[in-house]
C-alpha positions as CSV (number, residue, x, y, z in Angstrom):
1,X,0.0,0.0,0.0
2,X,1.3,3.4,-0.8
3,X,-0.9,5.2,1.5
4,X,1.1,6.8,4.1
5,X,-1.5,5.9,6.9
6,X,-1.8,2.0,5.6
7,X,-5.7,3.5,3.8
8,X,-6.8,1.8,1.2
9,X,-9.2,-0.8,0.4
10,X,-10.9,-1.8,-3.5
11,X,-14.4,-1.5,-3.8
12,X,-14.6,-5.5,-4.5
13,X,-13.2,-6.3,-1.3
14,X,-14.2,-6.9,2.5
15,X,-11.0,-6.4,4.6
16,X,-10.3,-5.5,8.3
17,X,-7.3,-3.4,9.2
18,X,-6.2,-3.3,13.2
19,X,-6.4,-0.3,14.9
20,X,-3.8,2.5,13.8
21,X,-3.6,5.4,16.2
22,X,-2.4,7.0,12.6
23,X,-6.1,7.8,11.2
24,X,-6.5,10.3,13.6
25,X,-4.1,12.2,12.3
26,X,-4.9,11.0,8.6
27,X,-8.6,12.3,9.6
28,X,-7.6,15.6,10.5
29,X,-5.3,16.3,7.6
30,X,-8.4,15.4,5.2
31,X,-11.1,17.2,7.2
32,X,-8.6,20.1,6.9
33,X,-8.0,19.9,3.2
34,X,-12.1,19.6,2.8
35,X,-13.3,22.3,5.3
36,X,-10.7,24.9,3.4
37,X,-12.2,23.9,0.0
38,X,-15.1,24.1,0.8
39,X,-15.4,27.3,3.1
40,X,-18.3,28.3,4.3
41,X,-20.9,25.3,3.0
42,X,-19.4,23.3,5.8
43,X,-20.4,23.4,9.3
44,X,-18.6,21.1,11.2
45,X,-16.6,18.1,10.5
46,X,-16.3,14.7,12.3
47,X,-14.4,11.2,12.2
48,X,-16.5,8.6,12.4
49,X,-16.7,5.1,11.9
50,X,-14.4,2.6,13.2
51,X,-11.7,4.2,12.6
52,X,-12.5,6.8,14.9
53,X,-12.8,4.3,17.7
54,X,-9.5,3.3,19.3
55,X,-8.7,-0.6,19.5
56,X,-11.6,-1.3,17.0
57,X,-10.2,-2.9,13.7
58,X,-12.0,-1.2,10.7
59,X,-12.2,-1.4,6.9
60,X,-8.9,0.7,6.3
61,X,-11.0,3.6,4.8
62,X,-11.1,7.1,6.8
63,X,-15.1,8.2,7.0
64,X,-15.6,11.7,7.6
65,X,-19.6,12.8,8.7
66,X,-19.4,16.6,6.7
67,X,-22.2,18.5,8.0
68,X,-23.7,21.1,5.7
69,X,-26.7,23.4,6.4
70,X,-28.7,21.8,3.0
71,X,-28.4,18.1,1.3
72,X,-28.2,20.3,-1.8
73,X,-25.0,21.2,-0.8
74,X,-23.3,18.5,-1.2
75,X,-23.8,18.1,-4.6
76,X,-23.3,22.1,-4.8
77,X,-19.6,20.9,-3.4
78,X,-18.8,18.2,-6.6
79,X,-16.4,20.6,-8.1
80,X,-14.3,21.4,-5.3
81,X,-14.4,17.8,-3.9
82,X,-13.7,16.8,-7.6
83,X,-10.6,18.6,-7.0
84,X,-9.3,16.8,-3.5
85,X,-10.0,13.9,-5.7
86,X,-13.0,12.4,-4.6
87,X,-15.7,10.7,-6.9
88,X,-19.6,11.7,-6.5
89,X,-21.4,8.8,-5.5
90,X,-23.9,10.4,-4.9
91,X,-27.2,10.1,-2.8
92,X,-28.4,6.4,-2.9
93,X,-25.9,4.3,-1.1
94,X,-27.1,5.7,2.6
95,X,-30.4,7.1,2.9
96,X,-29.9,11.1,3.7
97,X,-26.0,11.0,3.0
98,X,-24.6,12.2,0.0
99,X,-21.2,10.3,-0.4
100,X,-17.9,11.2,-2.1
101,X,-15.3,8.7,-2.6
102,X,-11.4,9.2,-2.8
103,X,-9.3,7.0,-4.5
104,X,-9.7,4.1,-6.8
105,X,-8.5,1.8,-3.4
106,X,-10.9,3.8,-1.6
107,X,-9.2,5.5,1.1
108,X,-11.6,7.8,2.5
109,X,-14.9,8.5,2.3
110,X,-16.9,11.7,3.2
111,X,-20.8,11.5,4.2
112,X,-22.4,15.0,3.2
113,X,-25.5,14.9,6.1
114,X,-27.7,17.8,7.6
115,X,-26.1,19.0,10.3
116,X,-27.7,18.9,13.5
117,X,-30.5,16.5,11.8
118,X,-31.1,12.9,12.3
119,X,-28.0,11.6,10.6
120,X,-25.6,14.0,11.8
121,X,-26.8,13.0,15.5
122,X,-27.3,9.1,15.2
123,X,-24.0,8.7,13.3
124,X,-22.1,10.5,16.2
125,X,-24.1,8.9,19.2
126,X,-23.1,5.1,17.6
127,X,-19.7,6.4,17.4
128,X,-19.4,7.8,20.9
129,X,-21.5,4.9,22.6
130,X,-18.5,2.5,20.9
131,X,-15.7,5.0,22.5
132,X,-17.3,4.7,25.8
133,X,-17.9,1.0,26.3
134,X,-15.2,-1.2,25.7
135,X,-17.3,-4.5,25.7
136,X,-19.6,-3.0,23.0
137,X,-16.4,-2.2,21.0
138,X,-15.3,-5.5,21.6
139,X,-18.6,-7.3,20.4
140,X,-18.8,-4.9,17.5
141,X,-15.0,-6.1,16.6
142,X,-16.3,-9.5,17.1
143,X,-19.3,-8.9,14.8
144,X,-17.0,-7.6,12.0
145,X,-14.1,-9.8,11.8
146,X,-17.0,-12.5,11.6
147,X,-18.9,-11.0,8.9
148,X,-16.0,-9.9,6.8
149,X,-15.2,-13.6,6.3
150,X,-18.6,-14.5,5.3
151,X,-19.2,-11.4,3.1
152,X,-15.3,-11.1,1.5
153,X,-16.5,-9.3,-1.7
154,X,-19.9,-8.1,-1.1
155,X,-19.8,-5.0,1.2
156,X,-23.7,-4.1,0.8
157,X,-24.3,-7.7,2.5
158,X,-21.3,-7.4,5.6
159,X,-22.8,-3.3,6.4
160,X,-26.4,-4.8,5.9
161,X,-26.0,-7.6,8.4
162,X,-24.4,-4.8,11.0
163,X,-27.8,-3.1,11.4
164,X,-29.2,-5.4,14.1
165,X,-26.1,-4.4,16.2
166,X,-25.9,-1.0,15.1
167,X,-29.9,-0.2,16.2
168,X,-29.1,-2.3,19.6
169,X,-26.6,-0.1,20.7
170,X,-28.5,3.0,19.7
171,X,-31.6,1.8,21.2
172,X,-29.3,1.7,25.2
């Protein structure tokens, strides 16, 4: 891998990565690069997903939650994410994100959301509830080294058979 930070994973391909204390820093030097393309659409930035949760293995793949006052201006942000070398991928992957992809070897990923809506505020609350628990971080870790052996190639199927998890822990 030639990614500084270890990133990288194709889009046909399930793989878990151990923790890296790294992605914070490979977080913050995206969100950085993002926030001073983009000005003034964005509202706040935050890491999310497993790698933002120390000790938790993770896809090797940096999600950033990019909160924006309008959906509409996500897409309003194409060119300048176009730039940073990211890929639209628009609005039907996760319902209320719009998503932008970097890299052929995906190595980050940035979720345009509302900010302060429903997304913005259940994304964050999964994330922190894993930060704060170790035994719920460990039983996630659990859940997703089993899954990415049984979904190797097929990531809709390994995030689709997270949900019961994911809505458990939201639901404490």
């Amino acid at each position: 891998m030639s990614d500084p930070f270890g990133l990288g994973l194709r889009q046909d391909e399930n793989r878990l990565a151990e923790a890296n204390p790294e992605w914070s820093r490979a977080y913050a030097e995206e969100a950085a690069r993002i926030a001073s393309a983009l000005g003034p659409l964005v509202v706040a930035i935050e890491h999310y997903g497993s790698t933002s949760v120390p000790g938790l293995p993770a896809k090797p793949i940096i999600d950033l939650l990019v909160g924006v006052r309008r959906l509409s201006d996500a897409a309003a942000s194409g060119p300048s994410m176009a730039a940073l070398g990211y890929e639209d991928r628009g609005r039907e992957i996760v319902p209320g994100h719009h998503i932008y992809g970097k890299g052929l070897a995906r190595t980050h990923l940035a979720h345009f959301v509302e900010y302060g809506q429903e997304e913005w505020i259940v994304t964050l609350r999964f994330r922190d509830r894993l930060r704060r628990d170790p035994r719920l971080r460990d039983d996630y870790a659990a859940l997703k080294r089993r899954l990415v052996v049984e979904h190797p190639t097929d990531r809709r199927a390994y995030t689709a058979a997270k949900t019961a998890f994911v809505q458990r822990v939201l639901a404490l």
